[in-house]
C-alpha positions in Angstrom: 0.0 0.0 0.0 1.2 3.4 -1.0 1.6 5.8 1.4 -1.2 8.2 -0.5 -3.5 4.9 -0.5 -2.6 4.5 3.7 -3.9 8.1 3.9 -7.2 7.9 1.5 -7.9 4.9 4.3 -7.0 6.9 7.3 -9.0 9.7 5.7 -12.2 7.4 5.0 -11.8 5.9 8.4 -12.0 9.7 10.5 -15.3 11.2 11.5 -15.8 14.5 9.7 -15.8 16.3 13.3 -12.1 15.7 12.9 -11.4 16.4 9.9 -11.5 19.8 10.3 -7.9 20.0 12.2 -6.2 17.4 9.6 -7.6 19.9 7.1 -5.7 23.2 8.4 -3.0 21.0 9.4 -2.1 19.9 5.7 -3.0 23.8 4.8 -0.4 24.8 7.3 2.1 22.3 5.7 1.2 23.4 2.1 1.8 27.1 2.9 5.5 26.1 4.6 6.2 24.1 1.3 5.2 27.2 -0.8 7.2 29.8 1.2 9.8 31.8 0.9 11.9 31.2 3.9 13.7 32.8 4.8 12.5 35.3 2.0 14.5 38.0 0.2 14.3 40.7 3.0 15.4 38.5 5.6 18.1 36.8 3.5 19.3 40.2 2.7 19.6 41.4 6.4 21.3 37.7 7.4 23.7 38.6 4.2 24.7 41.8 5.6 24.9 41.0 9.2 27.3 37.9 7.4 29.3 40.7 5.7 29.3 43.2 8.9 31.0 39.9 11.1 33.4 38.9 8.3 34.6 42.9 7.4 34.7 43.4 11.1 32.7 46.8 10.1 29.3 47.7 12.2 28.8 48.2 15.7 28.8 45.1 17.9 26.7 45.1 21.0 27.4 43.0 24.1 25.4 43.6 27.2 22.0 41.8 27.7 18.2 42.6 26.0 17.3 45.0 28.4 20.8 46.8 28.6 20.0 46.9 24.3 16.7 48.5 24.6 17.5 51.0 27.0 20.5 51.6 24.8 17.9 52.1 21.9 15.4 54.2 24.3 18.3 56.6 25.0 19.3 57.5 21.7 15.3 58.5 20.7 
């Protein structure tokens, strides 16, 4: 049996009550599949955080979270 054919039987063998989650749960895995990810903004700030560690050029904070966003609350 193929594994499409083991889930036509598991399908057929659910109450329709329940298929409601298996349903958004395949649309949730569909939309993954189809995404972009990490898409082109994201890949273009990883590239230049990438470039900013390699060129040694940037500013490099070291301090923790809150320390950052007071840091960041300071300068407006």
């Amino acid at each position: 049996m193929s594994t499409r054919e083991l889930a036509r039987t598991l399908l057929d063998e659910m109450p329709d009550s329940d298929l409601i989650y298996l349903v958004a749960y395949m649309q949730s895995l569909k939309a993954l599949k189809d995404a972009e990810i990490p898409n082109a903004k994201t890949q273009a700030a990883i590239d230049e955080v990438d470039s900013m560690i390699r060129t040694g050029e940037g500013e490099h904070f070291e301090g923790s979270t809150a320390d950052f966003f007071a840091q960041l609350a300071a300068e407006g």
